[in-house]
C-alpha positions as CSV (number, residue, x, y, z in Angstrom):
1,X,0.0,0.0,0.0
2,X,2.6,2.7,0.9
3,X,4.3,1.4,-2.6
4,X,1.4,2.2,-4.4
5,X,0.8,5.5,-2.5
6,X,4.2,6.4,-3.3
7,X,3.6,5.9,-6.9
8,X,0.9,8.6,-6.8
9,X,2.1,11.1,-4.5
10,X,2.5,13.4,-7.5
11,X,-1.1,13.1,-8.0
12,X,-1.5,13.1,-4.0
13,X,0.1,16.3,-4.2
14,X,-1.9,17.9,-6.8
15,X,-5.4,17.1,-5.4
16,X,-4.1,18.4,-1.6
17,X,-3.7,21.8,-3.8
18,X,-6.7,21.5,-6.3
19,X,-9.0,21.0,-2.6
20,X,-7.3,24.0,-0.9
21,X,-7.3,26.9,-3.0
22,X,-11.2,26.4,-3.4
23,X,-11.8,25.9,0.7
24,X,-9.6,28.9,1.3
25,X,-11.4,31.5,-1.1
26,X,-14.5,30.2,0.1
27,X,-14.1,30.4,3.7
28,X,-11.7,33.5,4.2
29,X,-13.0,36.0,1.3
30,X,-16.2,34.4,1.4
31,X,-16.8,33.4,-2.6
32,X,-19.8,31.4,-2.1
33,X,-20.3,31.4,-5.4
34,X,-17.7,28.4,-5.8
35,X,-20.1,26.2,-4.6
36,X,-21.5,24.2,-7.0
37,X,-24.7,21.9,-6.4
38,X,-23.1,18.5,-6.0
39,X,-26.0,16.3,-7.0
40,X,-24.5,17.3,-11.1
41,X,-20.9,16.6,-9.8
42,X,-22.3,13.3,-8.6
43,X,-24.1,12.3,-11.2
44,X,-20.9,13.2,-13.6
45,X,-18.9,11.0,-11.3
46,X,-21.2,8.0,-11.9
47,X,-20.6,8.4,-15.1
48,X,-17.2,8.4,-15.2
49,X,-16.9,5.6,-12.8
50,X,-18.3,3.6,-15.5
51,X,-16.2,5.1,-18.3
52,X,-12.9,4.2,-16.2
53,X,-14.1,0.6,-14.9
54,X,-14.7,0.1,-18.6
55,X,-11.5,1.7,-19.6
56,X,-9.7,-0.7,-16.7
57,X,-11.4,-4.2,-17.4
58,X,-10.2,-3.4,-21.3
59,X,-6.2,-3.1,-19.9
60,X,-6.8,-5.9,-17.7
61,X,-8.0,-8.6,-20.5
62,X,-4.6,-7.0,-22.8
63,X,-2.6,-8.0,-19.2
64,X,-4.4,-11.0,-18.7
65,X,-3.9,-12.0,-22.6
66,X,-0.7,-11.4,-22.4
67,X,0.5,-13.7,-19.3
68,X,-1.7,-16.3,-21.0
69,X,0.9,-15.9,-24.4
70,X,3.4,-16.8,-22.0
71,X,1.6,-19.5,-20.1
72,X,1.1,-20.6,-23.8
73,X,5.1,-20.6,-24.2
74,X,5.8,-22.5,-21.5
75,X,3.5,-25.3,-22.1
76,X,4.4,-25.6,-25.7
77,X,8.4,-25.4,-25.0
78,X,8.2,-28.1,-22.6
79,X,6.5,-30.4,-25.5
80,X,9.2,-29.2,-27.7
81,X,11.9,-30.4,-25.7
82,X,10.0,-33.6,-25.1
83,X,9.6,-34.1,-28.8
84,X,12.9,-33.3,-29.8
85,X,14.4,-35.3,-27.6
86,X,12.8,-38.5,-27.9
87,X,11.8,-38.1,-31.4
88,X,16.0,-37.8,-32.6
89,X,17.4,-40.4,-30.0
90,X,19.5,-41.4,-33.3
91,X,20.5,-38.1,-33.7
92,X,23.6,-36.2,-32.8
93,X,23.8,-35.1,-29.3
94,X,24.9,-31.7,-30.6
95,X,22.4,-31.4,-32.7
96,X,19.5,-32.0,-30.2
97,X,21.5,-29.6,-28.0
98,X,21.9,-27.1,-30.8
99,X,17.7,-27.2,-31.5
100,X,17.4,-26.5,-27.8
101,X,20.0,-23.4,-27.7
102,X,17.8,-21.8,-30.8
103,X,14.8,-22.3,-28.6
104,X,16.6,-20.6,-25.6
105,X,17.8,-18.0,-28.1
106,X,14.5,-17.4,-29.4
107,X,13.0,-16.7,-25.7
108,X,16.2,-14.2,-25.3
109,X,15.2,-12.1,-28.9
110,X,11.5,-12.2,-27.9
111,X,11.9,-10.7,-24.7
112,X,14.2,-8.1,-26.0
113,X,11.8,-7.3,-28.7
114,X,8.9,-6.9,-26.3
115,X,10.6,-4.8,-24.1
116,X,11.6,-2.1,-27.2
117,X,10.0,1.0,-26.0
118,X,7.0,2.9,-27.4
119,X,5.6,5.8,-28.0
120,X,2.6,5.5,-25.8
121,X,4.1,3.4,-23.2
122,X,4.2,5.1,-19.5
123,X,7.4,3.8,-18.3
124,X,9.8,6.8,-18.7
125,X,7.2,9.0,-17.2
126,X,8.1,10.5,-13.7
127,X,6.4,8.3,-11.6
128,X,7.5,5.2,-13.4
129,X,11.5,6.4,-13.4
130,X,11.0,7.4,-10.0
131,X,9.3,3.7,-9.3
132,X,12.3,2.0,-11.2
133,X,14.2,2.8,-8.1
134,X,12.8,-0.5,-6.4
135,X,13.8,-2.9,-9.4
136,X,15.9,-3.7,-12.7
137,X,14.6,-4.4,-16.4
138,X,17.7,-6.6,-17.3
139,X,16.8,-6.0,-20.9
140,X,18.3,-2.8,-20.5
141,X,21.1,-3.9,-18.4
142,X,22.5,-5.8,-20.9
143,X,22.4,-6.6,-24.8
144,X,20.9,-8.9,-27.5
145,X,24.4,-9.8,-28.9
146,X,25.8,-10.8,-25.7
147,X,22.9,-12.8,-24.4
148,X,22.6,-14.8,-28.1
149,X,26.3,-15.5,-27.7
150,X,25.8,-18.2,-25.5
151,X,23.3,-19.8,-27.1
152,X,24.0,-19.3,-30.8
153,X,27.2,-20.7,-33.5
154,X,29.0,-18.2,-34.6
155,X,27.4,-18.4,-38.3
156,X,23.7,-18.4,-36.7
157,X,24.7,-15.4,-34.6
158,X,26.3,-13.3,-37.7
159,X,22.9,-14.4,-39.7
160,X,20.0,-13.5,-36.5
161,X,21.8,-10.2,-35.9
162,X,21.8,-9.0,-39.8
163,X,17.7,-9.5,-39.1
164,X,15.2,-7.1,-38.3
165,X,12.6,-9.5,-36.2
166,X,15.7,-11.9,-34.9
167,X,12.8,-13.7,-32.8
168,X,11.1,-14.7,-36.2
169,X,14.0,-15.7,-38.0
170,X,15.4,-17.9,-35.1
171,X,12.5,-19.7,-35.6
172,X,13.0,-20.0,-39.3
173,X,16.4,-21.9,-38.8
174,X,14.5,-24.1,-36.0
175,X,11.8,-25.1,-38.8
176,X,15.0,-25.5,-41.2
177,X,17.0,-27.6,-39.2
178,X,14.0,-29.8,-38.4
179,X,13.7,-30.5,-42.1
180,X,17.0,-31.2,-42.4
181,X,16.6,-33.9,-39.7
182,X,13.9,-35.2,-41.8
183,X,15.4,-38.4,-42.5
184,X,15.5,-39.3,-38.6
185,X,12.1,-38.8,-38.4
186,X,8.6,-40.4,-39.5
187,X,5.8,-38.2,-40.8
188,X,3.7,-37.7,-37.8
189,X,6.8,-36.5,-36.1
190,X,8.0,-34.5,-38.7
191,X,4.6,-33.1,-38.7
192,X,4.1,-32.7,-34.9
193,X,7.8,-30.5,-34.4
194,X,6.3,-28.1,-37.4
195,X,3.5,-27.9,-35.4
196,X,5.4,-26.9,-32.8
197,X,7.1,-24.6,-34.6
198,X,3.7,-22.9,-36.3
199,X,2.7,-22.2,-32.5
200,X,5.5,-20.5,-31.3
201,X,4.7,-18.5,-34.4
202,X,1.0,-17.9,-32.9
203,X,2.0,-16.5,-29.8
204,X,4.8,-14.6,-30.6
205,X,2.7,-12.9,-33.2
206,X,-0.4,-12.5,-30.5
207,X,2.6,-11.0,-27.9
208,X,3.5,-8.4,-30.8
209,X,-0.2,-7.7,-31.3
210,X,-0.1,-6.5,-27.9
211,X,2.9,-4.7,-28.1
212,X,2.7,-3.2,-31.2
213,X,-1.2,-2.1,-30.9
214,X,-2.0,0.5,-28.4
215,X,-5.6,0.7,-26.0
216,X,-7.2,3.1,-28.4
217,X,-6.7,6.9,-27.9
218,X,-10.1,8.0,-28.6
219,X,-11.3,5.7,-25.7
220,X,-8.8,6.6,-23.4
221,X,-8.6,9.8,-24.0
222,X,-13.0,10.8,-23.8
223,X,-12.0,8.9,-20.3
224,X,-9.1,11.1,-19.2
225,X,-11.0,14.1,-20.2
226,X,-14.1,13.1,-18.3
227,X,-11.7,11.9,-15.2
228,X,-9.9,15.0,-15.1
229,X,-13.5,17.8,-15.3
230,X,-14.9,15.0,-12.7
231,X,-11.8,15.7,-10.4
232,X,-11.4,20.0,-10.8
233,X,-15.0,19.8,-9.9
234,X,-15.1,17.7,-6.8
235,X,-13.6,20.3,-4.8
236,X,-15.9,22.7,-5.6
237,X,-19.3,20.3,-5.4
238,X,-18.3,19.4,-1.8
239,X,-17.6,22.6,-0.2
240,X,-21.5,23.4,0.6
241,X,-22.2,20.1,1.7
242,X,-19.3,20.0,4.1
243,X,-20.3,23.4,4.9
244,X,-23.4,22.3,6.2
245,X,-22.7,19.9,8.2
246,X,-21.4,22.0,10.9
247,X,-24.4,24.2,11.3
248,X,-26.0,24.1,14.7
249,X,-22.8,22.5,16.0
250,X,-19.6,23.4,17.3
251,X,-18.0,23.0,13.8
252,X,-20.0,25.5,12.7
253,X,-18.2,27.8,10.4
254,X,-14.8,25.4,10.2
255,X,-16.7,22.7,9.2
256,X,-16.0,23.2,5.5
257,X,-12.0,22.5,5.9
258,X,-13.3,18.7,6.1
259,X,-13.4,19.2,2.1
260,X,-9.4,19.0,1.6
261,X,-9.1,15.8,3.0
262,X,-12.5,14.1,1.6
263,X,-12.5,15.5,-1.7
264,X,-8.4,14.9,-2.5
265,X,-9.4,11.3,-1.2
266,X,-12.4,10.7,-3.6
267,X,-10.6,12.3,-5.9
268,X,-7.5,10.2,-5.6
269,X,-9.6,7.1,-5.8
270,X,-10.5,7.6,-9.5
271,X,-7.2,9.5,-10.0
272,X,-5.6,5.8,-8.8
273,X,-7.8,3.6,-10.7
274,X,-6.7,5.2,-14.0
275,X,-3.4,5.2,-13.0
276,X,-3.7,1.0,-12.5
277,X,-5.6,0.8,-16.1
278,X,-2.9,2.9,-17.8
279,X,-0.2,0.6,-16.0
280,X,-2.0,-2.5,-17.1
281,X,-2.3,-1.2,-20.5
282,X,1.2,-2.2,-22.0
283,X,1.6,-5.7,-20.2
284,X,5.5,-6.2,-22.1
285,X,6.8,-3.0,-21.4
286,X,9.0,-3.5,-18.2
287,X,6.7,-2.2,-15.4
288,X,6.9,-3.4,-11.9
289,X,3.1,-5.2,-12.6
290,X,4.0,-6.4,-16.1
291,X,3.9,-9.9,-16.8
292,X,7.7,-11.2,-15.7
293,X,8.7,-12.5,-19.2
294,X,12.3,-12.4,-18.4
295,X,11.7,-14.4,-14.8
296,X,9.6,-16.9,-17.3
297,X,12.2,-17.4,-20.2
298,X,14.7,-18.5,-17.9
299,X,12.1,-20.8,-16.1
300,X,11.8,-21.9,-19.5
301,X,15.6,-22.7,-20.2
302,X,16.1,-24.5,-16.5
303,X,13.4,-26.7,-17.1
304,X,14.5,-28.1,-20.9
305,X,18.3,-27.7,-19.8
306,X,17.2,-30.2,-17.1
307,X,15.4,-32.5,-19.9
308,X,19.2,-32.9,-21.4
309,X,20.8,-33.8,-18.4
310,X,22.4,-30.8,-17.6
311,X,23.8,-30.1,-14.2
312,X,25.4,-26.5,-14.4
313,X,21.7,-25.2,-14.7
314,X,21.6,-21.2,-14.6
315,X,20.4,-19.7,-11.4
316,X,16.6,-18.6,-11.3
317,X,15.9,-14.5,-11.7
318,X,15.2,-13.6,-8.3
319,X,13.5,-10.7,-6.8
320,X,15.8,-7.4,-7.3
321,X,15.1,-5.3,-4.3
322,X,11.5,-5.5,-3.7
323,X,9.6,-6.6,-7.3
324,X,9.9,-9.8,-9.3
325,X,10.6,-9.0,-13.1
């Protein structure tokens, strides 16, 4: 909770000043006429309580789409390493190992590619460079060239790095080595690692979908708008009520300084909510709540570097300082 309130204090700070000025005027030079009827602000903020739950419900199914991508990936690399190595036990043990590598070098290029940044992505806004503080995107701690190395021949490196998509055309020599092996294998299993091959196709083009496509402006931005009117009024639609509420009583006359704190918390309530949609928007991007495809890739590579027998397994991606990525 006091992460999240940090992540907002900007707005915090904002609304504390947005209530104030209003209360002020209104109770030391008397400018009643601020006061608007709050039964219009009310209504306005139904409306826009519907407009931003629609608006957040939309981010969440591009969030939840995307982790399912990569639940998607997981499933369907596990199979792959299954299949290849029980469909080749004739083969080469470098050459199983080598279709395994391209599979880990794939994950690496997908990642990488996913984190690019954006035009409309929200991460190199204040709050979210201020947020970075508490964690590392290790996409931008290191580099595509030196992560492939490990995985990659020399010739296979010097070809992927020449490519625009790298991610797709790893994949290419993965279907092209498979046919190559053709003669180790039967139909159906010839059949069954192109299969394979066509879905990590699928969901690397349903990840870019995501990536590539932004949450439509003209939607998000009628519910910005709307947000922000709702919020410069709120101030202003509570100072009569709060007004009232001390007449006859002790508060009577001081009464009306309750609005600051109530009306910068309502207000911060729907200034939060869009926050979380806009942070759910752009699930790949690197965010503290994104999906953790780099924790995921190397889950990936542990479990099929175990299938081969491996023993010098790479560590797991662990929590750096507070948040997971």
């Amino acid at each position: 909770m006091l992460e999240f309130v940090y992540w907002t204090r900007r707005d915090v700070y904002k609304l504390l000043i947005l209530a104030t000025i209003p209360t002020v005027l209104y109770h030391f030079f008397d400018f009643t006429f601020l006061a608007l009827p709050w039964v219009p602000v009310g209504l306005m903020g139904t409306a826009v309580a519907f407009i931003v739950g629609f608006k957040n419900n939309a981010n969440y199914n591009r969030l939840w789409e995307a982790r399912q991508i990569y639940g998607g990936i997981v499933n369907n690399s596990r199979s792959f390493g299954v299949m290849v190595r029980d469909f080749l036990p004739t083969a080469s043990e470098q050459a199983i190992q080598q279709l395994f590598y391209r599979h880990f070098a794939w994950l690496t290029a997908l990642r990488f590619q996913l984190r690019e940044p954006r035009v409309w992505e929200t991460l190199d806004e204040p709050d979210g460079i201020d947020f970075q503080h508490w964690y590392t995107i290790p996409e931008r701690e290191s580099k595509l060239d030196v992560e492939l190395k490990s995985y990659l021949s020399v010739e296979d490196l010097a070809y992927v790095l020449k490519k625009k998509n790298r991610a797709t055309q790893l994949m290419a020599l993965q279907s092209k080595h498979i046919n190559a092996l053709g003669s180790e294998l039967n139909d159906f299993q010839l059949m069954q690692l192109q299969t394979a091959v066509t879905g990590f196709y699928d969901l690397q083009g349903r990840a870019e979908r995501i990536k590539n496509f932004p949450y439509p402006r003209n939607f998000s931005s009628v519910a910005t708008y709307l947000l922000y009117l709702f919020v410069l009024l709120v101030p202003f639609g509570l100072l009569k009520e709060f007004n009232a509420i001390g007449q006859g009583t002790f508060l009577e006359g001081y009464s009306v300084w309750f609005n600051i704190p109530f009306a910068t918390l309502l207000s911060w309530v729907f200034v939060a909510l869009e926050r979380v949609g806009e942070s759910s928007a752009n699930p790949f991007e690197g965010g503290a709540n994104d999906v953790p495809i780099t924790n995921i890739s190397r889950m990936i590579e542990i479990d099929m570097r175990d299938m081969l027998d491996e023993t010098d397994l790479p560590a797991p991606i662990t929590a750096v300082r507070n948040i997971l990525l």
